[in-house]
C-alpha positions as CSV (number, residue, x, y, z in Angstrom):
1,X,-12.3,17.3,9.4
2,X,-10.0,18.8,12.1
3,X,-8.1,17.0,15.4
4,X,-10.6,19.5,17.3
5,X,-14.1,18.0,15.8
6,X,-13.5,15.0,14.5
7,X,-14.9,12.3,17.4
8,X,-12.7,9.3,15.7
9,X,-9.4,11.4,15.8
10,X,-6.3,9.8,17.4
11,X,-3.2,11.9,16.7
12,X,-1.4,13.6,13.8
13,X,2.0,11.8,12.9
14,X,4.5,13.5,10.9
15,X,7.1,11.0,8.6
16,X,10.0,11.8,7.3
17,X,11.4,10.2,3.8
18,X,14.6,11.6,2.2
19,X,13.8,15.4,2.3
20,X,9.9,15.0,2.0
21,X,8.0,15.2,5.3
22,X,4.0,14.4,5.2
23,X,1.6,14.8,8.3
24,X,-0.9,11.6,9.0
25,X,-4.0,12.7,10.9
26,X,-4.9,9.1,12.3
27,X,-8.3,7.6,14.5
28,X,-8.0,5.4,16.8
29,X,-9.2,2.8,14.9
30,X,-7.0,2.3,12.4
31,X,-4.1,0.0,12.0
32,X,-1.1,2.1,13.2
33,X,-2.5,5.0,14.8
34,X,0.3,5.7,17.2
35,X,3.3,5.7,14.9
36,X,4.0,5.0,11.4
37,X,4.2,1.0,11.0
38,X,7.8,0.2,10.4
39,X,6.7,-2.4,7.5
40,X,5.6,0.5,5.7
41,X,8.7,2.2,6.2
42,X,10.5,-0.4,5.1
43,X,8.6,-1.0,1.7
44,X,10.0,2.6,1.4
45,X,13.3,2.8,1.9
46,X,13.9,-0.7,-0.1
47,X,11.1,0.2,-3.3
48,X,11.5,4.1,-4.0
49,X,15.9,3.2,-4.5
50,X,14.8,0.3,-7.1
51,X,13.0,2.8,-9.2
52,X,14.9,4.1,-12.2
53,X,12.1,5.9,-13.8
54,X,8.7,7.1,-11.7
55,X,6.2,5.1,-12.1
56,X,2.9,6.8,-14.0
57,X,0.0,4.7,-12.3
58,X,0.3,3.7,-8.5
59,X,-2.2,1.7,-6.6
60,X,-2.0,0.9,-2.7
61,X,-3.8,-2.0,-1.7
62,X,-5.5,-1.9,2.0
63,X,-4.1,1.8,2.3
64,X,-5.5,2.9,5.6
65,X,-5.2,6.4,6.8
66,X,-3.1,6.6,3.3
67,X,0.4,6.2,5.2
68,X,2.1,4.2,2.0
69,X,0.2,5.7,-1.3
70,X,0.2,9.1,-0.3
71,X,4.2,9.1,0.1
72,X,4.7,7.6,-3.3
73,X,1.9,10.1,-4.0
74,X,4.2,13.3,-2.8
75,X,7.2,11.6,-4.1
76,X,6.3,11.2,-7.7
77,X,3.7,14.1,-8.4
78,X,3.4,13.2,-11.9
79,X,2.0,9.8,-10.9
80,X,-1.4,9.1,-10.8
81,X,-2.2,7.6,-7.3
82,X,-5.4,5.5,-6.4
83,X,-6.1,4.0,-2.6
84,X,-8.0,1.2,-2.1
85,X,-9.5,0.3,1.2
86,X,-12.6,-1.4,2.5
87,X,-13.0,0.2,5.5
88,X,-15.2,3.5,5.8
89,X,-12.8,4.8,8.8
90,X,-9.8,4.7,6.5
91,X,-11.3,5.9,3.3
92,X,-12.5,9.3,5.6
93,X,-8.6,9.7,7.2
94,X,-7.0,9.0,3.4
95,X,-9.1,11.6,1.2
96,X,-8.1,14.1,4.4
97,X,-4.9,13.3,4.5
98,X,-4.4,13.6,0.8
99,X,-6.0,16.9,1.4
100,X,-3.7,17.4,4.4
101,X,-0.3,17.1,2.2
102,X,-1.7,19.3,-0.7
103,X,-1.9,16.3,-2.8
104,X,-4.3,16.2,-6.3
105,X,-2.9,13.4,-7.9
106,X,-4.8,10.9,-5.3
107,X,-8.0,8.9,-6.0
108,X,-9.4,7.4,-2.7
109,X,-12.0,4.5,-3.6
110,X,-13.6,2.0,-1.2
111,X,-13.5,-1.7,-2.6
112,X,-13.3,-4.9,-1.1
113,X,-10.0,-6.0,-2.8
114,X,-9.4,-4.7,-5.9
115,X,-13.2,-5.0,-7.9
116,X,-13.0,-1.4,-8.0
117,X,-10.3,-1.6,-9.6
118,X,-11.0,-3.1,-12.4
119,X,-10.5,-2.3,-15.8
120,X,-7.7,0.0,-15.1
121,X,-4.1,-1.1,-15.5
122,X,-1.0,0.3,-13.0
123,X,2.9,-0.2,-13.0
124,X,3.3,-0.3,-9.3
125,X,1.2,-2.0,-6.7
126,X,2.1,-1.7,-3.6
127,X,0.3,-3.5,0.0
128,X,1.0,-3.8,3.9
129,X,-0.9,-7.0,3.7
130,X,-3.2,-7.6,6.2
131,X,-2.9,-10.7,8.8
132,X,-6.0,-11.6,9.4
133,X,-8.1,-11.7,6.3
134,X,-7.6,-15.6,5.6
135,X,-5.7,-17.3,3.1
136,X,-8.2,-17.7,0.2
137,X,-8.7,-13.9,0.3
138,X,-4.8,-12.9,0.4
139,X,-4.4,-15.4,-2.6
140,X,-7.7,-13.7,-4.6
141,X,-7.6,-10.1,-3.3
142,X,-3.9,-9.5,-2.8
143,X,-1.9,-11.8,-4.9
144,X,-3.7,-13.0,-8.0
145,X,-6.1,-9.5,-8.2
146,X,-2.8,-6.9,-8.0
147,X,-1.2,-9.5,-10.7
148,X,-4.4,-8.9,-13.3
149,X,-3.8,-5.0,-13.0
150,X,-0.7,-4.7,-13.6
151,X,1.0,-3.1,-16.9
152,X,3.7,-5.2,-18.9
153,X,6.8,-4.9,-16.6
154,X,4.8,-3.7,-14.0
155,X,5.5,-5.2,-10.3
156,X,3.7,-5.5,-6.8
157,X,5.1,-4.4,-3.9
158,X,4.1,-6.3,0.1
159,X,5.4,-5.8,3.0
160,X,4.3,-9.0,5.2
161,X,4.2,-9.8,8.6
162,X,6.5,-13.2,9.6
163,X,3.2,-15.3,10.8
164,X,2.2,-15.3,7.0
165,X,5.0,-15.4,5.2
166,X,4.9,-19.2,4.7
167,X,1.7,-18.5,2.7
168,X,3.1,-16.8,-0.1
169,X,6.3,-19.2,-1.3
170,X,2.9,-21.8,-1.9
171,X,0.9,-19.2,-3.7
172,X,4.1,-18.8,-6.0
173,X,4.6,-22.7,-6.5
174,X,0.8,-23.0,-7.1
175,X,0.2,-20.2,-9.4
176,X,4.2,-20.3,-11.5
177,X,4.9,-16.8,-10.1
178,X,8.1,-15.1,-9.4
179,X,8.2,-13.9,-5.6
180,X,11.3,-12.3,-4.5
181,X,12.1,-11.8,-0.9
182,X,13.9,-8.2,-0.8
183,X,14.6,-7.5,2.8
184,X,13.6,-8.9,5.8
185,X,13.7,-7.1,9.4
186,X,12.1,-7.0,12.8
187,X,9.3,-9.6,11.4
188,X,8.4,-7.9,8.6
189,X,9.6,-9.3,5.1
190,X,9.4,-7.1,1.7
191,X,8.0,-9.4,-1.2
192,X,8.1,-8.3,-5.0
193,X,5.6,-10.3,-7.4
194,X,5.4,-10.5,-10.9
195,X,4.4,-13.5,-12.8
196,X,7.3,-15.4,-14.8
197,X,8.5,-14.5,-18.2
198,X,7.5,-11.0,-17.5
């Protein structure tokens, strides 16, 4: 796939993190296909300070075009990176962009939530949660799901947007989870998640 045959392609966006820079071929229907979306970049900056070893087993939730995964992916090379995405689009513009930043430590993998998932076990999960999936699948697919995968000591990530951050607090109360709000800025909040005693 290049910008030149590719019928879907919208632009190629290059980030910036620290002294890493990545390229993000993107089509124009994908979630932030004109710029990088500053929840994302937030998640960054606030998560990748936090972490005082690298974490071995990474999954991104709803990656996209592969704009959050495949940072931590270039970041922490030794880490073994899987994306998750339901949407055909996105899984096509991730495996290339992995491909695009010379990255080999990156399993793409189409799911709806994390089924796919399954079985395997990570230290870091990480999600720009979407908006408008409905509550009953953010609580399944994006709160309790990341929770079952995770390793002891092991933490999820989300960046939310403000119209559903009321959701999670209840999803916390209901389900004797520890949510932490990190940061918040411009309408978009940075959660961690983790259940309690761990």
């Amino acid at each position: 796939m290049t910008e030149l045959n590719d019928p879907y392609f919208k632009r190629r966006l290059t980030y910036v993190f620290a002294d890493t820079q990545l390229a993000f071929d993107t089509a124009a229907l994908l979630a932030s296909a004109h710029e990088i979306d500053p929840g994302v970049d937030l998640l960054l900056h606030t998560l990748v300070p936090t972490l005082s070893t690298a974490p071995q087993a990474v999954l991104d939730l709803a990656c996209g075009y592969g704009n959050l995964g495949l940072v931590l992916a270039k970041l922490f090379p030794s880490a073994s990176v899987t994306l998750l995405d339901k949407d055909l689009l996105a899984l096509r513009y991730a495996r290339h962009n992995a491909a695009l930043n010379g990255l080999s430590n990156v399993q793409v993998v189409g799911a709806v939530g994390v089924r796919a998932a399954l079985g395997a076990d990570f230290d870091l999960v990480v999600t720009d949660l979407p908006t408008k999936i409905g509550d009953a699948a953010i609580e399944q697919d994006f709160v309790l799901g990341p929770l079952n995968l995770l390793r002891p000591g092991g933490m999820v990530w989300l960046v939310a947007d403000s119209q559903i951050n009321r959701l999670l607090p209840g999803l916390a109360r209901k389900h004797q989870l520890k949510l932490t709000e990190v940061i918040k800025r411009r309408g978009k909040t940075v959660f961690t998640l983790h259940r309690r005693g761990v």
